[in-house]
matplotlib code that plots the C-alpha trace (Angstrom):
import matplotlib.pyplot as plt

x = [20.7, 24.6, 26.8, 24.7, 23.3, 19.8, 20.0, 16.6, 15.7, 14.4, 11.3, 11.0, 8.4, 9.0, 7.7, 7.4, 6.4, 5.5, 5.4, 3.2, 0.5, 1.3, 1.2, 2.4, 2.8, 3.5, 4.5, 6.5, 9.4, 12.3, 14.3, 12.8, 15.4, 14.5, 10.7, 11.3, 12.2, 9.9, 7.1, 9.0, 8.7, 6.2, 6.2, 4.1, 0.6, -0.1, -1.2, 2.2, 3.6, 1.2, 4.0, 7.3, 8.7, 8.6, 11.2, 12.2, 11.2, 11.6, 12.7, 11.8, 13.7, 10.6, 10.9, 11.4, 8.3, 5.8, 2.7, 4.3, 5.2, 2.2, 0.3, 2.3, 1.4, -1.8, -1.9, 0.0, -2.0, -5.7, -4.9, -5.5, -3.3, -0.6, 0.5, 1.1, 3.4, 5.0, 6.3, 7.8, 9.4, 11.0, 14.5, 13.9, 10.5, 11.0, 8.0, 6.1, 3.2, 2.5, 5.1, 8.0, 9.0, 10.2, 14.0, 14.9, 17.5, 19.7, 19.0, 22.0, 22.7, 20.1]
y = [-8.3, -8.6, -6.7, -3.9, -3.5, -4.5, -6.5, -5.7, -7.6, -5.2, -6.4, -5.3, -4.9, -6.7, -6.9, -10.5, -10.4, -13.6, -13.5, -16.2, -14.8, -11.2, -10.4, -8.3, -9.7, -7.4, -9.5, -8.5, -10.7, -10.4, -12.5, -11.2, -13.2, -16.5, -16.2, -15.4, -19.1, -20.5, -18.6, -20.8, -23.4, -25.7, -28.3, -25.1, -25.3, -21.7, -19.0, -18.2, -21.4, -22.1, -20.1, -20.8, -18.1, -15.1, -12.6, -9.7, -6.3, -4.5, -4.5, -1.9, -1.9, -1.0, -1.4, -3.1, -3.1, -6.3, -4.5, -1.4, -3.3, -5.0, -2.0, -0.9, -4.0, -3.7, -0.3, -1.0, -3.7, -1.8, 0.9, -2.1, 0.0, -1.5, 2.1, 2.6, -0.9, 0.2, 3.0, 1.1, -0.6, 2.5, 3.1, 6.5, 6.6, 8.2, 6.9, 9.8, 10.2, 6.8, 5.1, 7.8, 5.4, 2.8, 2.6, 0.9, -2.0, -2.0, -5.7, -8.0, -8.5, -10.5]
z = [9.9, 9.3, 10.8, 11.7, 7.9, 7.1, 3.8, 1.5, -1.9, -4.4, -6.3, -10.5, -12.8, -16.1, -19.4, -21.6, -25.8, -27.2, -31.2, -31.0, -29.1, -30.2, -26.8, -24.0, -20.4, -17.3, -14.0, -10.8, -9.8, -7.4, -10.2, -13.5, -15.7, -14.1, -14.2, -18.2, -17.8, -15.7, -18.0, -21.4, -19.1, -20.9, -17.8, -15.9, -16.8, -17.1, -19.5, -20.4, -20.7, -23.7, -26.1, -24.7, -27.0, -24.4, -24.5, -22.0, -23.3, -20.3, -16.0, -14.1, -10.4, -8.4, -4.6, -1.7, -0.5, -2.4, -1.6, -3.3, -6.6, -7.4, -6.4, -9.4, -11.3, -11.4, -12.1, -15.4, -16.2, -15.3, -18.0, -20.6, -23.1, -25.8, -26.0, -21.8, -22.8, -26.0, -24.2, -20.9, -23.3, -25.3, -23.6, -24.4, -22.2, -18.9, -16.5, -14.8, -13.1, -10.7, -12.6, -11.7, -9.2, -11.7, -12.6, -15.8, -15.8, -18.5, -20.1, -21.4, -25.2, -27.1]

ax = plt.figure().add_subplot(projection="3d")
ax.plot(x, y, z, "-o")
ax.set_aspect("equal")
plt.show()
């Protein structure tokens, strides 16, 4: 606490394409932008390292609360659906339903 505020960190929701794979990948962050690096990262020996090509389709500011946002996560990522992703990532999309809670963050210049 400083000076009578309590400071929160807000956890997103972001979406990853790799041309490569021809993939989507949905993770949770509190720093979306530098987990897109550490997934490109080929000195981490994960799934997503394998194609180092990953770009950011999508960040969703979700909440505060961890639980909350991968709660949300998973939710996104039981549906099993391209479409459910191809929309997320649609500026125009407005989430609804379980995922009215998500705000979109407006991503820098490619």
């Amino acid at each position: 606490m400083i000076g009578g505020f309590f400071l929160f960190h807000m956890c997103y929701i972001y979406i990853l394409f790799s041309e490569k794979a021809g993939k989507y990948y949905v993770g949770q962050s509190k720093n979306p932008f530098n987990r897109l690096e550490q997934h490109n990262d080929p000195k981490n020996l994960t799934f997503t390292s394998k194609f180092a090509d990953w770009k950011l389709k999508a960040v969703f500011s979700a909440s505060e609360s961890k639980r909350s946002v991968a709660s949300l996560e998973k939710y996104i990522k039981k549906q099993k659906s391209k479409l459910l992703i191809e929309k997320l990532i649609d500026p125009e999309f407005s989430p609804d339903g379980e995922l009215a809670g998500l705000i979109r963050i407006p991503l820098p210049d490619r």
